[in-house]
N, C-alpha and C positions, 0 to 999 in steps of 0.2 A: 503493500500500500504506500509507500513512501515512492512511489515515481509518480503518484498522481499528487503529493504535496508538490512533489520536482516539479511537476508538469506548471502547475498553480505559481509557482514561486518563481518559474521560465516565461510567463504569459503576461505577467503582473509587471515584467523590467521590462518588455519590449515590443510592442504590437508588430513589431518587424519579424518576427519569429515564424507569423503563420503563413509567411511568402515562402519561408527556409522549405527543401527539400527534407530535409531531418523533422520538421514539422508534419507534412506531408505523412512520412511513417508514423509519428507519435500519435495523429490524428486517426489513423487505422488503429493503432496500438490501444486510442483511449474506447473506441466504437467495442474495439473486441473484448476490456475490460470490465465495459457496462456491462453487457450481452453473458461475464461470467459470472461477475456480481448477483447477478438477476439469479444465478442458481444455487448460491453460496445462503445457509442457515447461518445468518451472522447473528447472535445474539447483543440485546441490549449494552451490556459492562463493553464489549470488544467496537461499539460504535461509538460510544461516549471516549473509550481511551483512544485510540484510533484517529477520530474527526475526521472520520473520510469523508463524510458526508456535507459536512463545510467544507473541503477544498473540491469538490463536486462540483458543489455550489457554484465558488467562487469561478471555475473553471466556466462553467455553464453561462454565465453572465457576460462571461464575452463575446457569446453569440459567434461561435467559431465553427461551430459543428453542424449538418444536415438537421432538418426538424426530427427526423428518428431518431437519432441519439441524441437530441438535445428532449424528447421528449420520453425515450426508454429511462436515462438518467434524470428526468426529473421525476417519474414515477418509480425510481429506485430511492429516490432518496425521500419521495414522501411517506412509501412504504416505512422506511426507517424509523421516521420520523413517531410513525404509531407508535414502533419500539420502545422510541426512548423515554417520550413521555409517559 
């Protein structure tokens, strides 16, 4: 889970990032991440210690990604969201 902080933390210093080739792959990389998230039993304690679901977020908000992954991953993280509360 710590390339999706990477990812958040790479997005956040430079909007030039998502023209990069290496972008390109990460962008594949974050689609396939969702798509395994969505079949992973992540319990409550491991989403609160984790915050993946904040740099999800965060990622999500720059409107970088196809409406299907920007919409897979916002229905993984509201899922969550039942969790934690």
């Amino acid at each position: 889970m710590p390339i999706i902080a990477q990812w958040n933390k790479e997005i956040t210093q430079s909007e030039a990032i998502k023209e990069s080739r290496e972008w390109a792959l990460n962008r594949r990389i974050f689609t396939a991440s969702v798509s395994a998230l969505n079949k992973f039993n992540i319990d409550a304690g491991t989403l609160k210690k984790s915050k993946i679901g904040k740099a999800i977020n965060q990622i999500l908000k720059m409107e970088i990604f196809d409406s299907n992954t920007n919409e897979a991953a916002k229905n993984l993280v509201h899922d969550w969201k039942k969790l934690v509360v």
